[in-house]
C-alpha positions as a printed Julia matrix, in Angstrom:
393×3 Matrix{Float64}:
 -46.96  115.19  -170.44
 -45.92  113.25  -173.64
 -44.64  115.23  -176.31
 -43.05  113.05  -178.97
 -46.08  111.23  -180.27
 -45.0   109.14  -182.47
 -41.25  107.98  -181.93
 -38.48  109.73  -183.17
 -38.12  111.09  -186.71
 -35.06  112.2   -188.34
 -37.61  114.45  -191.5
 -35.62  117.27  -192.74
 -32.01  115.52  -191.6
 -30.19  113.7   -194.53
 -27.72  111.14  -193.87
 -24.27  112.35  -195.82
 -21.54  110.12  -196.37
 -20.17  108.15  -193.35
 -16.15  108.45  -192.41
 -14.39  105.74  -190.54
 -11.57  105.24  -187.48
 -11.21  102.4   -186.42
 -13.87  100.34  -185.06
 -15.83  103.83  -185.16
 -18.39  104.99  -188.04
 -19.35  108.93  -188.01
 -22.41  109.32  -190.03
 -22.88  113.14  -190.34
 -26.68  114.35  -190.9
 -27.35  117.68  -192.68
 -30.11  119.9   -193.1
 -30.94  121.82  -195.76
 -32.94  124.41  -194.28
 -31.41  125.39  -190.53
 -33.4   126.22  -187.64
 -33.08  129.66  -187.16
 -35.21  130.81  -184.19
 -33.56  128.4   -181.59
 -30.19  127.93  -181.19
 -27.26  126.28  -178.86
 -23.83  126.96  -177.14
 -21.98  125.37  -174.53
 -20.65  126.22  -171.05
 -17.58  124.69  -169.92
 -17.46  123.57  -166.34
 -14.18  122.68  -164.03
 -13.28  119.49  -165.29
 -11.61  118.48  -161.78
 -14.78  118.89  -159.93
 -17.81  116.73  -159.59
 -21.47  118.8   -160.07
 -24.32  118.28  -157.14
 -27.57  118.82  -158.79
 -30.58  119.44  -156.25
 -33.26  117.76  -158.31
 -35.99  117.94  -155.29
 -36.87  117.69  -151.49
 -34.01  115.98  -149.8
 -32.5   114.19  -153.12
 -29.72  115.1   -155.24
 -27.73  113.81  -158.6
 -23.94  113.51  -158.32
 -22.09  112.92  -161.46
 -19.06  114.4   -163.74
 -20.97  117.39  -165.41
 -17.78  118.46  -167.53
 -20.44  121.25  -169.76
 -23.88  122.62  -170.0
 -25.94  123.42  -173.41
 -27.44  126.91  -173.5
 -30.57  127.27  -175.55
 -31.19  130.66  -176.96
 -34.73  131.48  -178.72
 -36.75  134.16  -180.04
 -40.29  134.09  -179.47
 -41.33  135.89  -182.93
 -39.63  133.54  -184.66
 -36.96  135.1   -186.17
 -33.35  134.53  -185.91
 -31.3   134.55  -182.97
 -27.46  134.62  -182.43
 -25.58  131.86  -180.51
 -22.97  133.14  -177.64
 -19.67  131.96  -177.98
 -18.09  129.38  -175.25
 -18.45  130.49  -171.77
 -15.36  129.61  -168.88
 -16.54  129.26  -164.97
 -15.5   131.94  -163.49
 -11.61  131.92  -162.12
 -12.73  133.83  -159.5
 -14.62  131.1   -157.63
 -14.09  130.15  -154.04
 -12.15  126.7   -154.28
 -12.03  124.98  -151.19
  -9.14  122.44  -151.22
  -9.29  118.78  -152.17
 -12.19  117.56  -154.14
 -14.92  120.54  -154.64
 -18.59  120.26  -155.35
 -20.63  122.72  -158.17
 -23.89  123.1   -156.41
 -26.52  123.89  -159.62
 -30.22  124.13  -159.45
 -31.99  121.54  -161.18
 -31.56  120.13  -164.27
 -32.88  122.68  -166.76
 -32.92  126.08  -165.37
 -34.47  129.47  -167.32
 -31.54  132.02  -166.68
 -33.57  134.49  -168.42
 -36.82  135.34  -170.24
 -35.29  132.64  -173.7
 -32.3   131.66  -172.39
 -32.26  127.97  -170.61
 -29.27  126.0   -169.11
 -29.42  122.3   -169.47
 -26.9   119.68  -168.74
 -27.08  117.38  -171.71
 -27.48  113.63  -171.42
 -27.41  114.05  -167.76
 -31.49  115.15  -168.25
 -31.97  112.03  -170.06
 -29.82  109.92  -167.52
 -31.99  111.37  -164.96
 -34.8   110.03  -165.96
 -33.48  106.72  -165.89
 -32.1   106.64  -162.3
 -35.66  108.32  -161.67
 -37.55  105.02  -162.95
 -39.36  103.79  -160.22
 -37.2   105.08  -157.88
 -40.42  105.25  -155.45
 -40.31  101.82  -154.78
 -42.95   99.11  -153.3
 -46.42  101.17  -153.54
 -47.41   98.64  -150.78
 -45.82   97.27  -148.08
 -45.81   93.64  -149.07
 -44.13   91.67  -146.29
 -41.36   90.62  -148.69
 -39.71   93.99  -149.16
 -37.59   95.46  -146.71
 -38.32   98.47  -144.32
 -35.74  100.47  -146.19
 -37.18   99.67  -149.39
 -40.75  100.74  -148.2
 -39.94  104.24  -146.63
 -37.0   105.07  -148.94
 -37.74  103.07  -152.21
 -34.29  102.72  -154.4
 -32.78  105.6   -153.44
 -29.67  106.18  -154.09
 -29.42  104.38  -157.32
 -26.08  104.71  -159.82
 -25.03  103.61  -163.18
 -21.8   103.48  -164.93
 -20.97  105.71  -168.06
 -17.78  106.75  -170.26
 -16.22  109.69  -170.83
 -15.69  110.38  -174.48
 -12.3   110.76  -173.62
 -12.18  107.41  -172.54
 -13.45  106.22  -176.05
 -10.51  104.36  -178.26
 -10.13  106.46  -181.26
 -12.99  108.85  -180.93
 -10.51  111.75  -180.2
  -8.81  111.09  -183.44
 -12.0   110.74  -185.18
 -13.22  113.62  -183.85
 -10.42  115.89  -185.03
  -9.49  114.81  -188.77
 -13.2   114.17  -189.97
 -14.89  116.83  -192.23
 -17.26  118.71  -191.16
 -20.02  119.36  -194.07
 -21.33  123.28  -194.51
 -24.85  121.83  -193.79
 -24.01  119.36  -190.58
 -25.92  119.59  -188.32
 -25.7   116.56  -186.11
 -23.96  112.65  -186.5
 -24.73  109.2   -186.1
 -21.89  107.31  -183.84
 -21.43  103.76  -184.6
 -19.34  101.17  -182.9
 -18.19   98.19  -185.11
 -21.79   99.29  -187.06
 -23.83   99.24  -183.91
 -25.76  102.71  -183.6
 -24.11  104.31  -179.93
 -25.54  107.52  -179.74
 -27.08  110.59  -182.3
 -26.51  114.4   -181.8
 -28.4   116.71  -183.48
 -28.97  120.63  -183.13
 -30.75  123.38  -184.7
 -27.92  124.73  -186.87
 -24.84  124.15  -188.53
 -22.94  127.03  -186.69
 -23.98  125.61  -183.44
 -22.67  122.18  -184.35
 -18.82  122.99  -185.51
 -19.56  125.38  -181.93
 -19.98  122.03  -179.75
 -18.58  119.35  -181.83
 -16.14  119.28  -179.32
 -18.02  118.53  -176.76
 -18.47  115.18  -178.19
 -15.7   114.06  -176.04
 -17.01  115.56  -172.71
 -19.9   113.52  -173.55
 -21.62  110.59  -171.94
 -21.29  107.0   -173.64
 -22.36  103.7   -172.82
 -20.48  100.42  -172.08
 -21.09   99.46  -176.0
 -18.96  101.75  -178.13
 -16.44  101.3   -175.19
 -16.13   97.92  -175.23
 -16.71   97.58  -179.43
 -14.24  100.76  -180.02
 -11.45   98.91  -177.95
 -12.08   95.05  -179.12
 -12.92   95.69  -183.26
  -9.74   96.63  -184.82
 -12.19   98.53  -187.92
 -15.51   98.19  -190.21
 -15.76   97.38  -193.17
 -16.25  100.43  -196.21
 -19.4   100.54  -197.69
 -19.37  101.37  -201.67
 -22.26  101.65  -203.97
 -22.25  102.06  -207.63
 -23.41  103.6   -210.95
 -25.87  101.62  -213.05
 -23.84  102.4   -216.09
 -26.74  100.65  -218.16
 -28.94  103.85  -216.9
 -26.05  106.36  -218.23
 -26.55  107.68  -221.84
 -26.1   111.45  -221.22
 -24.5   113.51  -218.33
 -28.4   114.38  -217.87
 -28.43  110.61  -216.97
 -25.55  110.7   -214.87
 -26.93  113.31  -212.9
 -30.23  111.64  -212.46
 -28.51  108.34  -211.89
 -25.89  110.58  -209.12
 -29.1   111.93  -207.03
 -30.73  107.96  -207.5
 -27.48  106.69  -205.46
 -27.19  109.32  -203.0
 -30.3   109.28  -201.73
 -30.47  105.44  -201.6
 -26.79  105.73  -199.99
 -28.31  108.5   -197.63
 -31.51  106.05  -196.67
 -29.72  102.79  -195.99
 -27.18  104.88  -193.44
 -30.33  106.03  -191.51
 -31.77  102.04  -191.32
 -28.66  101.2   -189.85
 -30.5   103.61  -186.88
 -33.27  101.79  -187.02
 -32.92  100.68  -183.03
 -33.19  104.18  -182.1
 -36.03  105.25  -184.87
 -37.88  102.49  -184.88
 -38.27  102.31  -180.87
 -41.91  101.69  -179.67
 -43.87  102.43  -177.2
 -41.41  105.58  -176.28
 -42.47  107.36  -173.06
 -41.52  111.27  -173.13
 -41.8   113.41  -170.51
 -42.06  117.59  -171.06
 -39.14  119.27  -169.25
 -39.35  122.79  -170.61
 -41.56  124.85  -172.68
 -39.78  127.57  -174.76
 -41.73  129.44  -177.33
 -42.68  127.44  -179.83
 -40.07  125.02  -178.45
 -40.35  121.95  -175.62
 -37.65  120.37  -174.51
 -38.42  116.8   -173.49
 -36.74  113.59  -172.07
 -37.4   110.05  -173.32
 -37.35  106.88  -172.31
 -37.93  103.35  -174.34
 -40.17  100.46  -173.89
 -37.08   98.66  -171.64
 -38.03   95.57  -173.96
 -34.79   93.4   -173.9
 -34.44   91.85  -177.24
 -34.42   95.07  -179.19
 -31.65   98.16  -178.08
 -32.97  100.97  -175.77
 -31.66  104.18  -176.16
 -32.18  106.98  -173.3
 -32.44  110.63  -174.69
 -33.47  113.84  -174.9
 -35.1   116.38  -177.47
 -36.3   120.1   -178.49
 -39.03  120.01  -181.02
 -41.06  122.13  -182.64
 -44.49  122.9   -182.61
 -44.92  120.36  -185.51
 -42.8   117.79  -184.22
 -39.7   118.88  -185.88
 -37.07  117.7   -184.18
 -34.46  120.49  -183.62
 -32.09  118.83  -180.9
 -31.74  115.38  -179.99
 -28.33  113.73  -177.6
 -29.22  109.8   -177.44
 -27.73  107.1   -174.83
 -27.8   103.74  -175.92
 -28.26  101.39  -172.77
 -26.35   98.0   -172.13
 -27.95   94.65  -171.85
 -27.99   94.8   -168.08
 -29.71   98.45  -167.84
 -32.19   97.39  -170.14
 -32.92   93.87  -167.95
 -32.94   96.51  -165.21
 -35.94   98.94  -166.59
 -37.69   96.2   -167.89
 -37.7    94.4   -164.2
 -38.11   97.46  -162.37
 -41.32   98.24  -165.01
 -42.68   95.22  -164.54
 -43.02   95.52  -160.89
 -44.46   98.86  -160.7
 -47.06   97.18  -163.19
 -48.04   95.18  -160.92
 -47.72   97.01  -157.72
 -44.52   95.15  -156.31
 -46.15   92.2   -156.07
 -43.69   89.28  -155.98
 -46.13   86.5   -157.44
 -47.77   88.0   -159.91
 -44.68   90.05  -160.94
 -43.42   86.21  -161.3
 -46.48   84.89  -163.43
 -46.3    88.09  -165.57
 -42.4    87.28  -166.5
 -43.41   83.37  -166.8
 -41.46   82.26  -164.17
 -41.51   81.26  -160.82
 -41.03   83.58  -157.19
 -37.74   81.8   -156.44
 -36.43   82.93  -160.03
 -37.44   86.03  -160.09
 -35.99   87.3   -156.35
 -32.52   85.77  -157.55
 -33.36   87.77  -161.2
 -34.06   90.67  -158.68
 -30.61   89.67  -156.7
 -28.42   89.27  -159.74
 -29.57   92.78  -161.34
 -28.34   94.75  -158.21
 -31.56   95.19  -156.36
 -31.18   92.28  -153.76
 -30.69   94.2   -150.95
 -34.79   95.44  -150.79
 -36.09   91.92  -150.68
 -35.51   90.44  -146.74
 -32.58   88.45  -146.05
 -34.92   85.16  -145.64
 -36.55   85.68  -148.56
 -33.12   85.7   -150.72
 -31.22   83.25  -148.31
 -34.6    80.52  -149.16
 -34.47   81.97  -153.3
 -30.48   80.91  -153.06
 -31.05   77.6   -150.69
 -33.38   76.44  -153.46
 -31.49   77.0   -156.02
 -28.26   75.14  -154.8
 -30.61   72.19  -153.96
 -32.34   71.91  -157.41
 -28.37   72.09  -158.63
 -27.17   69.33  -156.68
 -30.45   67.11  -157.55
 -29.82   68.4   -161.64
 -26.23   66.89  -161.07
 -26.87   63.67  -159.05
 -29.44   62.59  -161.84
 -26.91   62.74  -164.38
């Protein structure tokens, strides 16, 4: 079921004024009138252990799961009160070695408007989940694996917050505005990931959590090689300034046009078409929804998930922002299913040829559910028209 229409919108956020660390750029977006009726905390997990998720019959999602978002709502509509930080229980059973957290799906109601979520790792799911079905028809080029068992298991790469140069630092000195309520990250002024949540309480609540959080290879590899950005300024039309009723007037003119031009520098994630959302979770007036983008790869593709409002309002958003190569990847495996696995007119679709695209298919980790002959004849060609390209000059 689709529930954000019409891409994402940032209404009722304002953009304040960024801070900078580095290569990094924290834009922090406030809200002038909180959510009230919904709200978030977060529950720490063992840090040492990796989380199995049963997400259906006879499949599973391994991954770090260092903390889980609690969502708390009234259905009235009046205000609710967020718990405080929850430990695992020291009590637990630990078996030695490397344990396993055995959890329940995804999002899980642990009572009548209380749900547990693991944040980002809904979103990534989705992802993994693209396709994962595999050939709908048993074309004679695909495997017998790939047939019966489609792409299963599939895996991607992520980074730890932790893992993020300066983001730690960032993280702790930064302000945090009375009215934050979420932030823009930005590596060497590319947009990595937003985070925004219902209320300012509930942000200076998980604003740690930042660093348990997912990132792609991006601000990773921007954070480490950018030594820092560049400060943006703006200035006072003193020509407009006759009065401090002037000043004023000319003081609101700049900070909104200060406040606009940080949110176009998100224009990648808010200006994504063709964004497919899927409902995970109806609570009260709430539904909590994954998203995923059009996979086109000239423009950035951000992963994510959301709680909005009956009116579209967006309460809570947590954004990925995929690398080239997962984007190449949704966009091939998309075009496939399109066209029912088809290898030739998969091919004509992409405007090129069926040798190209099974060594496309090869090179983006998905080689091994085309046959062996069918990649060994994709590879022989290609070495011959290589040799024949350098004999002619």
């Amino acid at each position: 079921m689709t529930v954000i229409r019409n891409g994402l919108s940032l209404a009722g956020l304002t953009a304040g004024p960024g801070q900078r660390w580095g290569a990094l750029r924290l834009v922090p977006l406030l809200r002038d009138e909180p959510i009230t009726d919904l709200r978030l905390h977060a529950r720490l997990y063992d840090p040492d252990d990796p989380t199995l998720v049963a997400v259906g019959p006879r499949t599973a999602y391994v991954a770090y799961v260092p903390h889980a978002f609690v969502a708390s709502w009234t259905p009235g509509g009046g205000p609710v009160a967020a718990y405080g930080t929850q430990l695992t229980d020291p009590a637990d059973a630990r078996l030695p070695g490397i344990g396993l957290h055995f959890r329940r799906r995804m999002a899980r109601r642990e009572e009548k408007n209380r749900l547990r979520f693991l944040p980002l790792h809904l979103a990534m799911e989705g992802y993994l989940a693209l396709h994962v079905g595999g050939p709908s028809i048993a074309w004679q080029e695909w495997t017998r694996r790939a047939v019966t068992r489609g792409l299963s298991p599939r895996a991607e790469e992520a980074y730890t917050g932790a893992e993020i140069t300066g983001l730690a630092d960032a993280l702790r000195v930064f302000e945090i505005h009375p009215n934050q309520c979420g932030m823009l990250l930005y590596a060497a002024d590319a947009l990595a990931a937003a985070f925004v949540v219902p209320h300012p309480d509930d942000y200076r609540a998980l604003h740690p959590t930042l660093l348990l959080d997912l990132y792609g290879e991006l601000v990773h590899h921007y954070a480490h090689l950018y030594p820092t950005v560049g400060e943006f300024s703006t200035r006072i039309d003193a020509g407009r300034v006759a009065s401090v009723a002037d000043l004023r007037a000319e003081l609101v003119r700049t900070r909104a046009a200060w406040s606009a031009f940080q949110l176009e520098m998100a224009g990648g994630l808010l200006g994504m078409e063709r964004l497919t959302s899927t409902l995970v979770y109806r609570m009260g007036r709430f539904a909590l929804a994954r998203f995923l983008p059009a996979f086109d790869p000239d423009r950035e593709n951000h992963i994510g998930e959301a709680i909005v409002d009956n009116a579209g309002r967006l309460a809570y958003l947590k954004t990925f922002r995929l690398s080239a190569a997962q984007a190449r990847r949704g966009h091939l495996l998309s075009q496939f299913a399109a066209h029912d696995w088809d290898l030739d007119a998969t091919a004509t679709a992409l405007a090129t040829d069926r040798r190209s695209l099974a060594l496309r298919l090869d090179r983006a980790g998905f080689g091994h559910l085309l046959r062996p002959e069918v990649i060994d004849a994709a590879r022989r060609e290609a070495r011959e028209r290589g040799r024949r390209v350098r004999r002619n000059r």
